[in-house]
Structures are given as structure tokens and as C-alpha cells.
Chimera marker file (.cmm) of the C-alpha trace (Angstrom):
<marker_set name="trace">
<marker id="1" x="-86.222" y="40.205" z="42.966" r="1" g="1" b="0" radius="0.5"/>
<marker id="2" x="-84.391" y="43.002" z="44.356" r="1" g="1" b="0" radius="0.5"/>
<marker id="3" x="-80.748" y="41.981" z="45.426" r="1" g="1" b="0" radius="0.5"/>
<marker id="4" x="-81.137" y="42.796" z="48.555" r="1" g="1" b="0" radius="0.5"/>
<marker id="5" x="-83.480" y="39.904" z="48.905" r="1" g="1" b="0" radius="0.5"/>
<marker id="6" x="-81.085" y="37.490" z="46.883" r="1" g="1" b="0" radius="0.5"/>
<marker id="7" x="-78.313" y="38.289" z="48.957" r="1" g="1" b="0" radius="0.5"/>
<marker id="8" x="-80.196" y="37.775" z="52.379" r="1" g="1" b="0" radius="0.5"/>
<marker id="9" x="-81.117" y="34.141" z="50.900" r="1" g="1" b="0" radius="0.5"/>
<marker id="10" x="-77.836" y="33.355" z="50.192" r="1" g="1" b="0" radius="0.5"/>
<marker id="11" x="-76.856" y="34.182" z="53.580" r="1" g="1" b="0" radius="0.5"/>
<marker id="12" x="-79.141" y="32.054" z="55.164" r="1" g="1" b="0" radius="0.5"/>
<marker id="13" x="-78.702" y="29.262" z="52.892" r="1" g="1" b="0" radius="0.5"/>
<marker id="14" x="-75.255" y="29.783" z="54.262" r="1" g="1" b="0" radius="0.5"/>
<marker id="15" x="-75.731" y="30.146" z="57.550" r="1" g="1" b="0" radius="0.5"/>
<marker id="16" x="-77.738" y="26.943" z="56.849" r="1" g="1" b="0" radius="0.5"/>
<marker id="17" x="-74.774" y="24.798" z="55.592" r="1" g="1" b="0" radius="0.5"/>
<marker id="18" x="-72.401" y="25.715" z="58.167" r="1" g="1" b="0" radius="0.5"/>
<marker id="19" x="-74.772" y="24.844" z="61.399" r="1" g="1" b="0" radius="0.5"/>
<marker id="20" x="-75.285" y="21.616" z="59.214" r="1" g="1" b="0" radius="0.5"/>
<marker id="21" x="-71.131" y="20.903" z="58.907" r="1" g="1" b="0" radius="0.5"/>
<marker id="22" x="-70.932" y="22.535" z="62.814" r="1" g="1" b="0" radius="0.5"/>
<marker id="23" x="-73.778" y="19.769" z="63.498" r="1" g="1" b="0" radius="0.5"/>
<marker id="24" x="-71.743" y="16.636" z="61.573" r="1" g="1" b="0" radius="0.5"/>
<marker id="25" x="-68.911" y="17.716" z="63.041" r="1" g="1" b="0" radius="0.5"/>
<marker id="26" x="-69.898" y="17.644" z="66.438" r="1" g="1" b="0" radius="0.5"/>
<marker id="27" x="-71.573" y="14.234" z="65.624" r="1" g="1" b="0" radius="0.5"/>
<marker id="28" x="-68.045" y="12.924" z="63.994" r="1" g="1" b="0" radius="0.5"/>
<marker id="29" x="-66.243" y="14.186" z="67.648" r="1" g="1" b="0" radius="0.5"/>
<marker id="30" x="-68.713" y="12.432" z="69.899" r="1" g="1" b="0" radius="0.5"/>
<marker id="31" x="-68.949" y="8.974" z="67.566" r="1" g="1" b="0" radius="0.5"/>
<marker id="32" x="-64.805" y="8.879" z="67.382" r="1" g="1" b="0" radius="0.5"/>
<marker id="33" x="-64.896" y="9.534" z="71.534" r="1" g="1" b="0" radius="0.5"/>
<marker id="34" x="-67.753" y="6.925" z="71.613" r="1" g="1" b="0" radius="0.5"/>
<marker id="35" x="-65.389" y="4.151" z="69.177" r="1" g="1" b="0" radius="0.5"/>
<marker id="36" x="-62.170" y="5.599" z="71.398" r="1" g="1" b="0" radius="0.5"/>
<marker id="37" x="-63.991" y="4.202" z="74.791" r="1" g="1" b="0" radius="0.5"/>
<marker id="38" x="-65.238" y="1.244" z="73.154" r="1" g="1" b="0" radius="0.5"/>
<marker id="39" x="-61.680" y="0.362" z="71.541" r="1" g="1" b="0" radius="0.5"/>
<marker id="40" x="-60.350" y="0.675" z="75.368" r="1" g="1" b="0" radius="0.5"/>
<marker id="41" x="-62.803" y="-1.277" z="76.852" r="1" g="1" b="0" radius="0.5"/>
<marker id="42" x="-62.619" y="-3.871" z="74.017" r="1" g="1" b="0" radius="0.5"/>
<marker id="43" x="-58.723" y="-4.205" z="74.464" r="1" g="1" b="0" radius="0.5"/>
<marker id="44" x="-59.326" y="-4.847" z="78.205" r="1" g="1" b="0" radius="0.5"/>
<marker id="45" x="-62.228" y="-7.300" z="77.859" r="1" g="1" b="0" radius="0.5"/>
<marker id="46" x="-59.864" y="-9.062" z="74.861" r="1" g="1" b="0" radius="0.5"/>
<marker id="47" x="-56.584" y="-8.892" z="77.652" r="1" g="1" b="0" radius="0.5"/>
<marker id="48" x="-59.028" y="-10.731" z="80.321" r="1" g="1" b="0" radius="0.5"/>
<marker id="49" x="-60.505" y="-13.102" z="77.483" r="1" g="1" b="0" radius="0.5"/>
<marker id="50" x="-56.747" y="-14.247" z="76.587" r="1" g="1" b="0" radius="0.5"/>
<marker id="51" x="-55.840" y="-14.761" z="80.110" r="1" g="1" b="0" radius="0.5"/>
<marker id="52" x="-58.997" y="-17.297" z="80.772" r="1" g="1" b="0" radius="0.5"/>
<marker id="53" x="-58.061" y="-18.743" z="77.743" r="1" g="1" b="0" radius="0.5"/>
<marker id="54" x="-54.251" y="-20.097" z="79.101" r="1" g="1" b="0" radius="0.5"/>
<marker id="55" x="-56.167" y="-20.383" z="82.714" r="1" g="1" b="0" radius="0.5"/>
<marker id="56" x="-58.367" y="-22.756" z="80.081" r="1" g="1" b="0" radius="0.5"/>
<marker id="57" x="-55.278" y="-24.841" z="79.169" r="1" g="1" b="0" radius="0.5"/>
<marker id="58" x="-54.134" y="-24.679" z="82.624" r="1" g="1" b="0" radius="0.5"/>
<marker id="59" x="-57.419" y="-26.370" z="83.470" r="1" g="1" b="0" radius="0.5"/>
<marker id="60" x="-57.499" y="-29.059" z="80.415" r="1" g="1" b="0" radius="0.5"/>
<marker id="61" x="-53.908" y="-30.229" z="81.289" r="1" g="1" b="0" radius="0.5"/>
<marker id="62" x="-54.978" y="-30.531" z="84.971" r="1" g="1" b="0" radius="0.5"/>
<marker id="63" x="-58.285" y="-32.239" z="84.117" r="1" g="1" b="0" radius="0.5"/>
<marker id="64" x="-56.469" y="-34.906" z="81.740" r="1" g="1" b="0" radius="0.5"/>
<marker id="65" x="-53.689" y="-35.430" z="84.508" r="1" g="1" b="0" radius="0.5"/>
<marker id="66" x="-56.921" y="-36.292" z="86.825" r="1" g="1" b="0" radius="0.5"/>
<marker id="67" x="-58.459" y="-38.344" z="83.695" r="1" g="1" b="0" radius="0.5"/>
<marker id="68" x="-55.081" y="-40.128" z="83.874" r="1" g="1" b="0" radius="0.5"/>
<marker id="69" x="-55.003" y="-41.068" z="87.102" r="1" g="1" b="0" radius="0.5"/>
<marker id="70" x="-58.514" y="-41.876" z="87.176" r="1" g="1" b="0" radius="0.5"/>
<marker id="71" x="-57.983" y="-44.753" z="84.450" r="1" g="1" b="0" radius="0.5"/>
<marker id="72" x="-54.824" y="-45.954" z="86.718" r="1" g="1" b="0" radius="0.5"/>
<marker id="73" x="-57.189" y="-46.223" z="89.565" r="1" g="1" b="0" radius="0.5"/>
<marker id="74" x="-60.129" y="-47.901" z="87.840" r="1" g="1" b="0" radius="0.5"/>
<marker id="75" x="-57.813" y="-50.349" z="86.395" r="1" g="1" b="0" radius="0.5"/>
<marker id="76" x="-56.211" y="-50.961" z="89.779" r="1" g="1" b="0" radius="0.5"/>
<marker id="77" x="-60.146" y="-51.123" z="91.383" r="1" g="1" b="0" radius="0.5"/>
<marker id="78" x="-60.765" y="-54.306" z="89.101" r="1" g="1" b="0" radius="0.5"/>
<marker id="79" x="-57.541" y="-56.180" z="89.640" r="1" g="1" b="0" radius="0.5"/>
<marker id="80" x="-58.901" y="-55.316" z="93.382" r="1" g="1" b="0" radius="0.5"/>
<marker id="81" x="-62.330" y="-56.465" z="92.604" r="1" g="1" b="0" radius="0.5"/>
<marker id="82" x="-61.050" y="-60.095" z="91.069" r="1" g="1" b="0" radius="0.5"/>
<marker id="83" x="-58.731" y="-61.081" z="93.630" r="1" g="1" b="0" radius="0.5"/>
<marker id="84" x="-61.906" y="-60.004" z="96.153" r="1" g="1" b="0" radius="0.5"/>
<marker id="85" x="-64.045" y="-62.316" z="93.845" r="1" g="1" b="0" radius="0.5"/>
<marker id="86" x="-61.462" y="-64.673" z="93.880" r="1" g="1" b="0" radius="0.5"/>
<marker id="87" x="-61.015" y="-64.842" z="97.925" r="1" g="1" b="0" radius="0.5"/>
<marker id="88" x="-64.717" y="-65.188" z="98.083" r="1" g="1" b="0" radius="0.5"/>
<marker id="89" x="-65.014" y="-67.834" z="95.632" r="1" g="1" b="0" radius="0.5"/>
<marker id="90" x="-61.676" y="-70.065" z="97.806" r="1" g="1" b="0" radius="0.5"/>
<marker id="91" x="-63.798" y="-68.986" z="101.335" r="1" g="1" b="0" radius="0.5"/>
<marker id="92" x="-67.036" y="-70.563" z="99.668" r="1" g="1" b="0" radius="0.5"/>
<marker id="93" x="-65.283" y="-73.570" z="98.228" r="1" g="1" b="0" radius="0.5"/>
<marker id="94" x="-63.458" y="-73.906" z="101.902" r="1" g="1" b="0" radius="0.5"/>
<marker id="95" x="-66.622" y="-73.612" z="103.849" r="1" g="1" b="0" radius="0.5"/>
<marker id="96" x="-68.744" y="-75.634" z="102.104" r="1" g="1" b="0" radius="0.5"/>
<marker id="97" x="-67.779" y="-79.249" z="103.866" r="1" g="1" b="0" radius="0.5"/>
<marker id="98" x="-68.690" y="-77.300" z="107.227" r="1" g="1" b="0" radius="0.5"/>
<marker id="99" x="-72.012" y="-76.155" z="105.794" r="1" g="1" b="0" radius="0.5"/>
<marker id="100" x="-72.718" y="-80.114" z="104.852" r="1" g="1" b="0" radius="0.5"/>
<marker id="101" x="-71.820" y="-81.151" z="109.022" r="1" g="1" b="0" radius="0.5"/>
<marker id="102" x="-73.502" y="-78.300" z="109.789" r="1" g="1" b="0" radius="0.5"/>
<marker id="103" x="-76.795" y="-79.139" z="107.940" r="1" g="1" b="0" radius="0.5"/>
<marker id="104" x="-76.350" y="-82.931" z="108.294" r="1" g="1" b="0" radius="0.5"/>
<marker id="105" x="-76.382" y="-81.941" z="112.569" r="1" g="1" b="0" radius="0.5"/>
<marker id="106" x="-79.109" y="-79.396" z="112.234" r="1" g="1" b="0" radius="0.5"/>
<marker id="107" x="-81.481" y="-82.073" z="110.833" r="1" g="1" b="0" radius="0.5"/>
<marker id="108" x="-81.411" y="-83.909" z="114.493" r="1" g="1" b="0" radius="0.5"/>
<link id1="1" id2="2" r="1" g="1" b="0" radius="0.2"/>
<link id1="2" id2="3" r="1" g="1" b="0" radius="0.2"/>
<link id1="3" id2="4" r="1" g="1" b="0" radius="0.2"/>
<link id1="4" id2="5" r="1" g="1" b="0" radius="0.2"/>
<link id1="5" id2="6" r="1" g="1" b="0" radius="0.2"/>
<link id1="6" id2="7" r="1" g="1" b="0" radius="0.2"/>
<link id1="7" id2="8" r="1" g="1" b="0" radius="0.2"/>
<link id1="8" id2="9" r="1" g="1" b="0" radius="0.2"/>
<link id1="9" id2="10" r="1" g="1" b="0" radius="0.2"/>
<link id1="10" id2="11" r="1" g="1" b="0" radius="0.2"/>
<link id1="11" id2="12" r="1" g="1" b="0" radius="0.2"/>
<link id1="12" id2="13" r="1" g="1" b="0" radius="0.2"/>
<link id1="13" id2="14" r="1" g="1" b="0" radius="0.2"/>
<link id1="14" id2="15" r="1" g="1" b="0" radius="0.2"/>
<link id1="15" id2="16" r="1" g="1" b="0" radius="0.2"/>
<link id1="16" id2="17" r="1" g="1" b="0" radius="0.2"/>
<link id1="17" id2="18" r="1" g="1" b="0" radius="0.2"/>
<link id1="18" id2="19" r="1" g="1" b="0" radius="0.2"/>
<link id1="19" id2="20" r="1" g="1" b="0" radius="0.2"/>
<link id1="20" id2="21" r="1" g="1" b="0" radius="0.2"/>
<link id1="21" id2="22" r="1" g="1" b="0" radius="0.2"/>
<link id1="22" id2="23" r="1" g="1" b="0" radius="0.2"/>
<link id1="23" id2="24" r="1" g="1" b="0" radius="0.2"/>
<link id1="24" id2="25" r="1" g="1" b="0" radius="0.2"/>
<link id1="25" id2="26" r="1" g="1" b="0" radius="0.2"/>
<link id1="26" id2="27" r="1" g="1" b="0" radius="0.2"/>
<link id1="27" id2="28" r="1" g="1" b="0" radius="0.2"/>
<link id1="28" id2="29" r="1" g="1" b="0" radius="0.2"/>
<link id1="29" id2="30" r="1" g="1" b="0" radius="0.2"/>
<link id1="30" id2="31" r="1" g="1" b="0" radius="0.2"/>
<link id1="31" id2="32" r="1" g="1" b="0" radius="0.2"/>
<link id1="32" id2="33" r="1" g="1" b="0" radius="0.2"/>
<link id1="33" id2="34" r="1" g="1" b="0" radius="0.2"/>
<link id1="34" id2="35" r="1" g="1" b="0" radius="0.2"/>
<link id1="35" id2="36" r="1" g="1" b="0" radius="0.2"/>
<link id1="36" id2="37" r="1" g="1" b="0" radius="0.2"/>
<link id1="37" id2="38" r="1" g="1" b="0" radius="0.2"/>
<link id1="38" id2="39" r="1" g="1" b="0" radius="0.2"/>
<link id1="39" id2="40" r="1" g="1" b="0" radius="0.2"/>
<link id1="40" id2="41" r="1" g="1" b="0" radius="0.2"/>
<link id1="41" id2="42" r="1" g="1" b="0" radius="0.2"/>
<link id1="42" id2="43" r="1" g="1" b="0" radius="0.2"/>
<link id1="43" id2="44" r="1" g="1" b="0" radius="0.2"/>
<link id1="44" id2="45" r="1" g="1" b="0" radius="0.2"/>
<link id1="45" id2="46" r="1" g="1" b="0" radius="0.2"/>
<link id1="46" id2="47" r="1" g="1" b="0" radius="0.2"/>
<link id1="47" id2="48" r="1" g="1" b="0" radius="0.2"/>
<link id1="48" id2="49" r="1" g="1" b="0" radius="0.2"/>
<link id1="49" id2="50" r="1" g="1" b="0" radius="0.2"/>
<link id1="50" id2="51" r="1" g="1" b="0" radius="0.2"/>
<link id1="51" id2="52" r="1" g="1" b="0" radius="0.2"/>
<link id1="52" id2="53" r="1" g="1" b="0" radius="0.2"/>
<link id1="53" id2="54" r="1" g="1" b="0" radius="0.2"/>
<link id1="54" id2="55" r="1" g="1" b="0" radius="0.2"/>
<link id1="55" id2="56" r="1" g="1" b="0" radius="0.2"/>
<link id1="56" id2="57" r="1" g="1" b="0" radius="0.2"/>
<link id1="57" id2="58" r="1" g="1" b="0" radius="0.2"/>
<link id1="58" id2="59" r="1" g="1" b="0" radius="0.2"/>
<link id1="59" id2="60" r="1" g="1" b="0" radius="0.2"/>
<link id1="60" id2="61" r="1" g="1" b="0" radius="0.2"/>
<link id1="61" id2="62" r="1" g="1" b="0" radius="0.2"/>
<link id1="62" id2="63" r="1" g="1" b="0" radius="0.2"/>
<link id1="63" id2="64" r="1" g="1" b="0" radius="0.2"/>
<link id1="64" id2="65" r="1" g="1" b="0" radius="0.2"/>
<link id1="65" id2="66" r="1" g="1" b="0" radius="0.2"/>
<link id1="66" id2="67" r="1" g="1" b="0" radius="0.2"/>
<link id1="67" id2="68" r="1" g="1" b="0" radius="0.2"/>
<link id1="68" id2="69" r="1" g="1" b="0" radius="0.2"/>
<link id1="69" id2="70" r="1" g="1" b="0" radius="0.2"/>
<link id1="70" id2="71" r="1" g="1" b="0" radius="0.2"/>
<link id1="71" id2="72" r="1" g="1" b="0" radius="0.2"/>
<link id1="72" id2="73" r="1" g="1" b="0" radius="0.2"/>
<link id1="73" id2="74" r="1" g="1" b="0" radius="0.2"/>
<link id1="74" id2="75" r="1" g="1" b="0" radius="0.2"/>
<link id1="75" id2="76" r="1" g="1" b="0" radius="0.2"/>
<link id1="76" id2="77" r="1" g="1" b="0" radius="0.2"/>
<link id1="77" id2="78" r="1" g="1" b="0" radius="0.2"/>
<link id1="78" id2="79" r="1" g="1" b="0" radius="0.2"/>
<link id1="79" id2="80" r="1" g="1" b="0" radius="0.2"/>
<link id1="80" id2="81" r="1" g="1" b="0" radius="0.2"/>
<link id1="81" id2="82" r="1" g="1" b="0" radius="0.2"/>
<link id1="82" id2="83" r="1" g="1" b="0" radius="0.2"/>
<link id1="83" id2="84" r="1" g="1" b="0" radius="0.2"/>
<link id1="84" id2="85" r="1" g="1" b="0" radius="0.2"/>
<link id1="85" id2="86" r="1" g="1" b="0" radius="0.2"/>
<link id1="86" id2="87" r="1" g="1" b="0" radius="0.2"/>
<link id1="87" id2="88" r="1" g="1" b="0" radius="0.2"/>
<link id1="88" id2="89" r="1" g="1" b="0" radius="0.2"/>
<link id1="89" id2="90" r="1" g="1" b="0" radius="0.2"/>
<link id1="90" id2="91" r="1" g="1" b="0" radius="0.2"/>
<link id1="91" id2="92" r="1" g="1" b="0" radius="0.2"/>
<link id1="92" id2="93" r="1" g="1" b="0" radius="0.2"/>
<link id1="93" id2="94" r="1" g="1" b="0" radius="0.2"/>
<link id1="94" id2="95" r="1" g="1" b="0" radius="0.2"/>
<link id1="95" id2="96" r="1" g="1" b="0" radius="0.2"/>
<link id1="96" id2="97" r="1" g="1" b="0" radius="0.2"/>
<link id1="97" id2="98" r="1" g="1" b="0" radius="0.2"/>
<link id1="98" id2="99" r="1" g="1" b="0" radius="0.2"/>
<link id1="99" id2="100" r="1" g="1" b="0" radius="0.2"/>
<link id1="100" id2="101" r="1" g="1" b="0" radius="0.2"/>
<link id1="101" id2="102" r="1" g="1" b="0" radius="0.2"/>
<link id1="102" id2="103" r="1" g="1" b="0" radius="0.2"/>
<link id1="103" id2="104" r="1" g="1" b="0" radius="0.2"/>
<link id1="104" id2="105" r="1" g="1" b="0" radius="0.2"/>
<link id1="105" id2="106" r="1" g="1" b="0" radius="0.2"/>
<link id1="106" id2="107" r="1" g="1" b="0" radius="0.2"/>
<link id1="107" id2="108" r="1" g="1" b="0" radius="0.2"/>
</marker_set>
């Protein structure tokens, strides 16, 4: 081969390479902008996660104050509930010589 040829090879073998490393590098620039956005968007989503996490506590605390108060309630509902059980249980007892009369009269 006449070195004319050999040097026209090499020069496109070189010409070669560098588009290749202009190509990566160009790839590189638009992956690190890509991971840049991404990093801000992550930090933002990961700001918003942490403050639902302590509206999250907020939320528990509140929810086991109601839970609380709910048990107080329930507990105050049966005392309720007995002395109702009770009443009804004197009423029945009191108003059972009047249902005898009354279904000793009704008989006539």
C-alpha cells in the first residue's frame, strides 16, 4: 500500500474516534442534566414526603386523643345503660300490683 492510502485510513479511523468521544460526550452532558433534574425533583418530592410524614403524627396523636375519649364515653354509655336497666327493672317491679287490679277488673 502506498502511504498515501495508509495515511488517509488513519485519518478516518481518527476522525472515527473523535465523533465517537464527541458522541459519549454529548451523551455524558445530557444523562448528568437528566440525573441534575431528577435529583431536584427528588429533593422536592422527599421535602413534601417529610412534611406528610409529621402531618402523619399530627394525625395519630389526634386520632388516639379521639380513641381516648371514645373509651371515656363508651364506659360512661354503660354506667348509663345499667342505671336505665336498673330504672326499668324498679318501674316493672312498681307496676306490677297495678297490672294484677288491672287484669283482675278486665276479666268482668
Amino acid at each position: 500500500m502506498s502511504g498515501w492510502a495508509l495515511l488517509i485510513i488513519g485519518l478516518a479511523s481518527l476522525a472515527l474516534v473523535l465523533a465517537m468521544l464527541v458522541w459519549l460526550a454529548l451523551r455524558a452532558w445530557r444523562l448528568t442534566r437528566h440525573g441534575i433534574a431528577v435529583a431536584r425533583s427528588t429533593g422536592a418530592v422527599a421535602g413534601e414526603v417529610a412534611g406528610r410524614a409529621g402531618g402523619l403524627e399530627v394525625s395519630l396523636s389526634r386520632l388516639q386523643t379521639n380513641a381516648d375519649q371514645l373509651r371515656a364515653n363508651l364506659v360512661r354509655l354503660q354506667a348509663t345503660a345499667e342505671r336505665f336497666r336498673v330504672l326499668a327493672d324498679a318501674l316493672g317491679d312498681a307496676l306490677a300490683p297495678y297490672r294484677s287490679v288491672r287484669s283482675f277488673f278486665g276479666k268482668w
